[in-house]
C-alpha positions in Angstrom: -6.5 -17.6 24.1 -8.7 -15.8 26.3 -10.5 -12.5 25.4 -8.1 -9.3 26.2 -9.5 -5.9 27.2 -8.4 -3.1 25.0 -6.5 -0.7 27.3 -8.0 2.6 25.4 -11.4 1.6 25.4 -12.4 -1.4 27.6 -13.9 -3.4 25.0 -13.1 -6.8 25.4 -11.9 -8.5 22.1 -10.3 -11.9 20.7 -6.4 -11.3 20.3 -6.0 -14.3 18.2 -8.5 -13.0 15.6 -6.3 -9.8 14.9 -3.6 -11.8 14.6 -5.2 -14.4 12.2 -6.5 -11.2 9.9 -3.9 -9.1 10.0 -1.3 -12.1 8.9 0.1 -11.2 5.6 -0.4 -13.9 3.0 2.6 -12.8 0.4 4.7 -13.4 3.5 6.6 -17.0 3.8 5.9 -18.8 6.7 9.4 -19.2 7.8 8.7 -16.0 10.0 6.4 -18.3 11.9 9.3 -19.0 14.4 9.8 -15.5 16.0 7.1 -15.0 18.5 4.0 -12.5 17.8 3.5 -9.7 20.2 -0.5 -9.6 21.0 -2.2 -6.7 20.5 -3.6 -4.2 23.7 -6.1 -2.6 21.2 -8.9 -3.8 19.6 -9.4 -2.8 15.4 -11.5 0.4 16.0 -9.0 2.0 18.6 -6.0 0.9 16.2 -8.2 2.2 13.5 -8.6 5.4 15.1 -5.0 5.6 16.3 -3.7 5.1 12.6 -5.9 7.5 11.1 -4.7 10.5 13.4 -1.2 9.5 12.9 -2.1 9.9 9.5 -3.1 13.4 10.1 -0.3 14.5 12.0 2.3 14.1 9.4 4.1 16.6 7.8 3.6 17.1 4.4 6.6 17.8 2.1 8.1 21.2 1.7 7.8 22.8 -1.9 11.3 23.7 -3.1 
């Protein structure tokens, strides 16, 4: 596949290799049939985006 453009920061980047390194190996491969949704962002952006998810989660309430 061609190279994508991440829609946060421009940077062009191989869709197929996210997909290929992200694949779960304990996984069977009957899952191969449903079709993969290719990502818009390249690995640093979804870095980034995970990590302030991370941050914005509430944290449990003592009781």
């Amino acid at each position: 596949m061609a190279m994508k453009k991440c829609i946060m920061c421009g940077k062009m980047f191989d869709p197929d290799q996210i997909v290929v390194e992200s694949k779960n190996p304990f996984l069977d491969d009957d899952d191969e049939d449903m079709p993969k949704k290719t990502p818009s962002f390249c690995q640093m952006c979804e870095a980034k985006i995970r990590h302030e998810a991370d941050d914005t989660r509430k944290g449990t309430k003592p009781m």
